[in-house]
C-alpha positions as CSV (number, residue, x, y, z in Angstrom):
1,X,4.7,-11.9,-20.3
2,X,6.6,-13.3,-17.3
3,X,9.6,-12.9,-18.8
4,X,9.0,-9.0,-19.2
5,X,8.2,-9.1,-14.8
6,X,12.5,-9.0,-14.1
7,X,12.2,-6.3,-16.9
8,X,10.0,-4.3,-15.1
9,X,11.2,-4.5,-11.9
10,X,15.1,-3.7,-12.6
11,X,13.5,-0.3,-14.7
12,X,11.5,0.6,-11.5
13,X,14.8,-0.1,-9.2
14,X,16.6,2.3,-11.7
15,X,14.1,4.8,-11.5
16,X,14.1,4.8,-8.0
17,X,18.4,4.9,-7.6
18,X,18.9,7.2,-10.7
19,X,16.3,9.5,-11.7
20,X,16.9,13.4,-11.3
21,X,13.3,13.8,-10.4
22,X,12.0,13.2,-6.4
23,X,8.8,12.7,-7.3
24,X,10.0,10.1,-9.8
25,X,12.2,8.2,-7.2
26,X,9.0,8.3,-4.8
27,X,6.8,6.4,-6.8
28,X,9.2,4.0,-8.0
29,X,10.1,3.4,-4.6
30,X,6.1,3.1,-3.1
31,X,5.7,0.8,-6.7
32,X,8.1,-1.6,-5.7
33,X,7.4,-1.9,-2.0
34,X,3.9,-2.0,-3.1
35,X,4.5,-4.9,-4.6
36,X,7.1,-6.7,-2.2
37,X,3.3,-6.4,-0.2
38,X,4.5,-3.0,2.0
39,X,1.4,-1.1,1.2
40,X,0.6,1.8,3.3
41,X,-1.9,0.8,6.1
42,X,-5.7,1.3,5.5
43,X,-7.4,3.6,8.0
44,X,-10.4,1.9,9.1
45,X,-13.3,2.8,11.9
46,X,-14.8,0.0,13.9
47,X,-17.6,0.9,16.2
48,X,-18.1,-1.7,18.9
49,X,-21.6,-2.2,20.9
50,X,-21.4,-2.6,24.1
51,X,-23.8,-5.0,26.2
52,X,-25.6,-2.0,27.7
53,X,-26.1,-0.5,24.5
54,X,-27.8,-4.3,22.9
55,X,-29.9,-4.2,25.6
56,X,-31.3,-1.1,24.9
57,X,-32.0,-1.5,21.6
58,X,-33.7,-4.7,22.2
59,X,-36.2,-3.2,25.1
């Protein structure tokens, strides 16, 4: 199957020069920088205690 990998990837790179579709281009585009590890970033929430608030939750 490793040998089908370069395959892949030169389809996806001529998707994303050559296709007549946008949408098409897009995805091959966010597929290959998806895997080159250029994911779009994760929003994430942290909520921090701080020292006051521990302290009242212990008492």
């Amino acid at each position: 199957m490793d040998f089908l990998s370069g395959e892949a990837i030169n389809t996806l790179a001529d998707l994303m020069r050559n296709s007549s579709s946008d949408n098409v281009r897009l995805n091959a585009c966010r597929d290959i920088l998806s895997r080159a590890g250029f994911d779009a970033t994760a929003k994430s929430k942290v909520e921090v205690d701080t020292p006051e608030d521990i302290i009242i939750t212990i008492t």
